[in-house]
N, C-alpha and C positions, 0 to 999 in steps of 0.2 A: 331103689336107686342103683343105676352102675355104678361100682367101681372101676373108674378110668385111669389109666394113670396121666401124668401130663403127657410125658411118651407119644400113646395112642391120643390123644386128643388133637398132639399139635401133625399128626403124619400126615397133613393135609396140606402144610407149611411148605410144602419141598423149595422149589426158588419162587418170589414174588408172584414174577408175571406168569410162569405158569399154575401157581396155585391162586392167585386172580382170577384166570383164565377159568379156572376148573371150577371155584368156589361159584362164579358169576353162571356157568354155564347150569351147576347142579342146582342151585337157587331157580334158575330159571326152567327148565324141565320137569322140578317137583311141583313148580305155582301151578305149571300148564296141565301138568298132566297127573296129580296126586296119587291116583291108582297104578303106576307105571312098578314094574316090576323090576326089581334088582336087576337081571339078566337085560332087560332092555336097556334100563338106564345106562350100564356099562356100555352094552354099545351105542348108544349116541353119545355118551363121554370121550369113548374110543379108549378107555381103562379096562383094565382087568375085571371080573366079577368080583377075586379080593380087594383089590385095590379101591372099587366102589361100594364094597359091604365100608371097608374100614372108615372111607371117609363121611359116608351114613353115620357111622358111629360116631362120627368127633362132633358131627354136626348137633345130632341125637345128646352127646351128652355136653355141649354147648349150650344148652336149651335153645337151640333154634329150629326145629324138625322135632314134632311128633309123629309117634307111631302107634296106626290106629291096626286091630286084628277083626279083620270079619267072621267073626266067630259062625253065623248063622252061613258063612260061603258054602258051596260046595268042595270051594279048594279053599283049604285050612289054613293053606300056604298065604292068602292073600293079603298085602294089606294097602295101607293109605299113608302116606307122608303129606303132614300138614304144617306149613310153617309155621311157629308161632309167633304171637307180637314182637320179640326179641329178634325173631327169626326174618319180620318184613322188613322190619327198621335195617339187621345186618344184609338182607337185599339189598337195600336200599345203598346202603353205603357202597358193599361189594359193586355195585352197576355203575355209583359217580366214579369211585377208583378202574375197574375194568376200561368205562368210555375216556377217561384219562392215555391210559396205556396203550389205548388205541387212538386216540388223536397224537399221541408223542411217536407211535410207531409210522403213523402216518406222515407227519413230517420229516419223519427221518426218512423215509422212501421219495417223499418228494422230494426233497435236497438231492437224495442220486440219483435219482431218475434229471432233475435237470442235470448236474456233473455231467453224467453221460450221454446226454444230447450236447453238453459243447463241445464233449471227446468226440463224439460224431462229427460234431462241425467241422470242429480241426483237425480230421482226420480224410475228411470231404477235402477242403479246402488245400490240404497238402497234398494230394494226389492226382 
């Protein structure tokens, strides 16, 4: 078993919606694509390679992500992240909260986006 500390467990925490954002996005990348490589993952995160080793690991010692080694590979290096049942269900959550934060962001752009069609108007209208 790791020894994690809370520390590293929670570095995934940083502010809400962007660690919503991250947790929803890494959930959903490992379902799709289990075989995907460190190095890629970070770049369709748009993270660091550290910065997406570490969150692997809080995930990993969360029990939500295993990690499988293909030992019979050619490259040694290879493995597999599989979410586990603990793992689908905090999907599961991650994606109600995630489409949450995006319907409230959404709202919030459509309230200015109208404001500023009536500043348009009344700015039409005065000149």
């Amino acid at each position: 078993m790791l020894a994690i500390s809370v520390q590293y467990v929670n570095i995934c925490r940083m502010s809400h919606d962007k660690s919503s954002k991250i947790d929803y996005r890494l959930f959903k990348i490992i379902s799709e694509k289990p075989e995907i490589s460190q190095r890629a993952l970070a770049s369709e995160l748009g993270l660091s390679l550290g910065k997406t080793n570490y969150c692997l690991k809080a995930f990993i010692a969360r029990g939500l992500v295993k990690v499988n080694n293909f030992r019979r590979s050619d490259n040694k290096m290879a493995y597999s992240y599989l979410l586990t049942p603990k793992g689908v269900e905090e999907k599961a959550r991650v994606t109600v909260r995630f489409f949450r934060l995006l319907e409230k962001d959404y709202a919030s752009l459509k309230r200015e986006v109208e404001e500023l069609e009536e500043q348009v108007v009344l700015a039409v209208q005065e000149a």
